[in-house]
PASEBA-1860 file (N, C-alpha, C; in nm, 3 decimals):
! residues 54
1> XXXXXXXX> -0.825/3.745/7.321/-0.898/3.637/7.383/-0.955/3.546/7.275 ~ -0.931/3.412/7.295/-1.027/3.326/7.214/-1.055/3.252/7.268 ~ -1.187/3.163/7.228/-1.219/3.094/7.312/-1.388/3.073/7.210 ~ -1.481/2.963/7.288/-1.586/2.912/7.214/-1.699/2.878/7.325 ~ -1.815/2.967/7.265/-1.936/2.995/7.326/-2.007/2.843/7.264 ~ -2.076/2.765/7.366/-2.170/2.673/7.318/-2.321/2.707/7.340 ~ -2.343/2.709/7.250/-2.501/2.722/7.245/-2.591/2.594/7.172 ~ -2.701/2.652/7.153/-2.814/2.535/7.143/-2.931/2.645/7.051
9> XXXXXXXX> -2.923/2.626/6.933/-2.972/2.755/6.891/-3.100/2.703/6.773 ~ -3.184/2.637/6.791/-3.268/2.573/6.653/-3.303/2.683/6.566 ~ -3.319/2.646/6.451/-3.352/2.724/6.319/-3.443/2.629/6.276 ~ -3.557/2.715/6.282/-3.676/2.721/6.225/-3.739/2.797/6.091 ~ -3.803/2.717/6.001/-3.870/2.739/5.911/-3.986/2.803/5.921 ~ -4.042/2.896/5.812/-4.148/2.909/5.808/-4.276/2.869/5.847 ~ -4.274/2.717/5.839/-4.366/2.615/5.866/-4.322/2.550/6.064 ~ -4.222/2.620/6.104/-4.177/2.566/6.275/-4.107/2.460/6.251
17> XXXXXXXX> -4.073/2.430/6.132/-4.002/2.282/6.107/-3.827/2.321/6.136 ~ -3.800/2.258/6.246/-3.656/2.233/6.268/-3.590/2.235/6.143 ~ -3.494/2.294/6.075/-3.366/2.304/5.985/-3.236/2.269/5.974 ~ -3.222/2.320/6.116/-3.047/2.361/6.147/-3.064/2.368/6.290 ~ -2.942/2.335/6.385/-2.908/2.395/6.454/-2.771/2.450/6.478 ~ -2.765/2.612/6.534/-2.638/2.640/6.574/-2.583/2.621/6.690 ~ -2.449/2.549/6.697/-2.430/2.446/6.862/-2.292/2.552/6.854 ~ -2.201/2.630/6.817/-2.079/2.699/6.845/-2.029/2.787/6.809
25> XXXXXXXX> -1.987/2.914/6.872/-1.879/2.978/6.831/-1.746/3.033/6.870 ~ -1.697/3.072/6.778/-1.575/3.126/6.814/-1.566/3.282/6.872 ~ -1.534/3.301/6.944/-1.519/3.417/7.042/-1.344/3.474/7.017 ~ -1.312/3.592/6.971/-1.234/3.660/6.879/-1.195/3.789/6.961 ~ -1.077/3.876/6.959/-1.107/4.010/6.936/-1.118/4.093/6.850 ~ -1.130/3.989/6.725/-1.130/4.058/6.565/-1.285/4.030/6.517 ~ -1.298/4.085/6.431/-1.411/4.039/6.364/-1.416/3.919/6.270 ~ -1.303/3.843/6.260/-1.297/3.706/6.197/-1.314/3.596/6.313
33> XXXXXXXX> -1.454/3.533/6.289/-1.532/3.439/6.375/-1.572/3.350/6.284 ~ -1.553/3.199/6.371/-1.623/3.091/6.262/-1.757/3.041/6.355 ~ -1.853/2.976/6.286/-1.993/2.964/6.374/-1.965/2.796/6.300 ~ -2.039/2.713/6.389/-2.055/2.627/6.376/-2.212/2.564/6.384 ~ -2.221/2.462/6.310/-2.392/2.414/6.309/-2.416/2.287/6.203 ~ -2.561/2.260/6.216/-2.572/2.137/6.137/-2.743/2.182/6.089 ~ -2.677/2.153/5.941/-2.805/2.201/5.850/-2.876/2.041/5.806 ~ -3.024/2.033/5.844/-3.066/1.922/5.844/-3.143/1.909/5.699
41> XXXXXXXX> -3.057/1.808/5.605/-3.146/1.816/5.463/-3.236/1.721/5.487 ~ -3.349/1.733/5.381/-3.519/1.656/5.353/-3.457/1.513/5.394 ~ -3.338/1.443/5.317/-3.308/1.318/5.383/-3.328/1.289/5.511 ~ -3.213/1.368/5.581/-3.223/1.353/5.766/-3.343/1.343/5.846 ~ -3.372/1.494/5.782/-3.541/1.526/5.826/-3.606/1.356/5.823 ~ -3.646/1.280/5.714/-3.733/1.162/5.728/-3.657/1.094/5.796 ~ -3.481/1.026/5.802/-3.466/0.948/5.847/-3.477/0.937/6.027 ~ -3.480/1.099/6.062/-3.480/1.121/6.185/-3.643/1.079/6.224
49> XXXXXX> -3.751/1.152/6.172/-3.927/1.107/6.152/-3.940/0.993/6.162 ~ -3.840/0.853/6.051/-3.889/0.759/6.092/-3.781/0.663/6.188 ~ -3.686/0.739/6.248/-3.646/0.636/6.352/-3.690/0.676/6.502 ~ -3.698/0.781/6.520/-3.782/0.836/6.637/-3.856/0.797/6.737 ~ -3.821/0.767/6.830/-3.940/0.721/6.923/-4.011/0.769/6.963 ~ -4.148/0.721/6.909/-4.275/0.799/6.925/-4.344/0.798/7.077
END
């Protein structure tokens, strides 16, 4: 079987500060699985802070 689980998974910091999120995976009958996600660097982080609607 293969096939891909969507999720919605935030990764949080120490501080509760959003990081990453994990949005996919691969669903296997092996143990070779790829995960999918988006790691948010200090850039993003501000540009997201200052376009934001407050």
């Amino acid at each position: 079987m293969i096939g891909r689980i969507v999720t919605c998974i935030h990764n949080l910091n120490s501080n509760n500060e959003l990081v990453g999120i994990h949005f996919a995976s691969d669903v296997k009958d092996d143990d070779n699985r790829n995960a999918y996600g988006v790691y948010f660097t200090p850039e993003i982080k501000k540009f997201i802070a200052e376009n934001i609607d407050k």
